[in-house]
C-alpha positions in Angstrom: 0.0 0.0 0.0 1.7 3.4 -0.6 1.8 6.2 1.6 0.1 9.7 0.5 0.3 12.9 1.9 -2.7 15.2 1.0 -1.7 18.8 1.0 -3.7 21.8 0.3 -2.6 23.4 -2.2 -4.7 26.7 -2.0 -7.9 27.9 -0.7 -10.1 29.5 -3.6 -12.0 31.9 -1.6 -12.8 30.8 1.8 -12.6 27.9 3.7 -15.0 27.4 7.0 -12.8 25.0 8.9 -10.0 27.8 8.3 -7.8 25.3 6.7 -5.0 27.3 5.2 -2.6 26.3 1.9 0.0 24.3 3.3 -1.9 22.0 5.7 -1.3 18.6 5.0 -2.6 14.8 6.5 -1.3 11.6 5.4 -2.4 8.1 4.8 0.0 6.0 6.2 -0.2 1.9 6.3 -3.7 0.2 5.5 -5.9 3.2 5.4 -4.8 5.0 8.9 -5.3 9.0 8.7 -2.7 10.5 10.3 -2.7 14.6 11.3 0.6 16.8 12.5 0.2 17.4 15.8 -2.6 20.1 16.8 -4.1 20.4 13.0 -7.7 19.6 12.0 -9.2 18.5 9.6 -12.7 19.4 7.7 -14.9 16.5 7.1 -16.9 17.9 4.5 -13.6 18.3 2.6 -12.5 15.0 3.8 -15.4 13.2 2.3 -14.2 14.4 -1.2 -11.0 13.4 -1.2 -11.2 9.9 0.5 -12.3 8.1 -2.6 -9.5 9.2 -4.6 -7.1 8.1 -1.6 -8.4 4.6 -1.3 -7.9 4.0 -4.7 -4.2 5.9 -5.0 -3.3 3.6 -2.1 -3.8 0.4 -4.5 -1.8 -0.6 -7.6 -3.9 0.9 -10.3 -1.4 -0.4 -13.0 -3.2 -3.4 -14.3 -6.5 -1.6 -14.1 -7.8 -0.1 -18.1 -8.5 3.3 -18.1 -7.2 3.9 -14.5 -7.7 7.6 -14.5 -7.4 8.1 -10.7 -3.6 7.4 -10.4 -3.2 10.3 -12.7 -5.4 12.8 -10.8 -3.4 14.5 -8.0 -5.8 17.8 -7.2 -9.2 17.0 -6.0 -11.5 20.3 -4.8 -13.6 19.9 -1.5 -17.2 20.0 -2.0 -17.5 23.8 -1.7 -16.7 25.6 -5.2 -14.6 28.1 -3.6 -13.3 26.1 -0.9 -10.0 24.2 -0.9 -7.7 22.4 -3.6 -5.8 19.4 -2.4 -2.9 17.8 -3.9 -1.8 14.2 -3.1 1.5 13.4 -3.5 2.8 9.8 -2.9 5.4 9.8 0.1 8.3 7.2 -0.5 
């Protein structure tokens, strides 16, 4: 399973949970969320990038027309809300 660290990567307009470019969680192991130390997380924001996580986690390369190992920003649910980028972590 590879490791991922999900970053955002800038805030369009506003962001409720006050999450600022730069903020970052990782996926570490067999699905475990990890957060630095006192950061938080939005859920609303989480729910829109945990799809694309699961699936970046897995070897994609014998899927056909595995688009979702090439997508690396995903948007949170709120049009001018956050961008994340998801970077594998080696």
């Amino acid at each position: 399973m590879r490791e991922l660290k999900v970053t955002v990567s800038k805030v369009k307009g506003r962001c409720g949970a006050r999450l600022e470019k730069g903020d970052h969680f990782f996926i570490r192991g067999k699905g475990k969320l990890e957060l630095p130390a006192g950061q938080e997380m939005c859920i609303y924001a989480l729910q829109s990038v945990l799809p694309f996580l699961i699936l970046r986690q897995r070897d994609q390369s014998q899927m056909e027309d595995a688009w979702i190992p090439e997508t690396v920003e995903v948007c949170c649910p709120d049009p001018l809300g956050v961008v994340f980028q998801i970077t594998e972590v080696s």
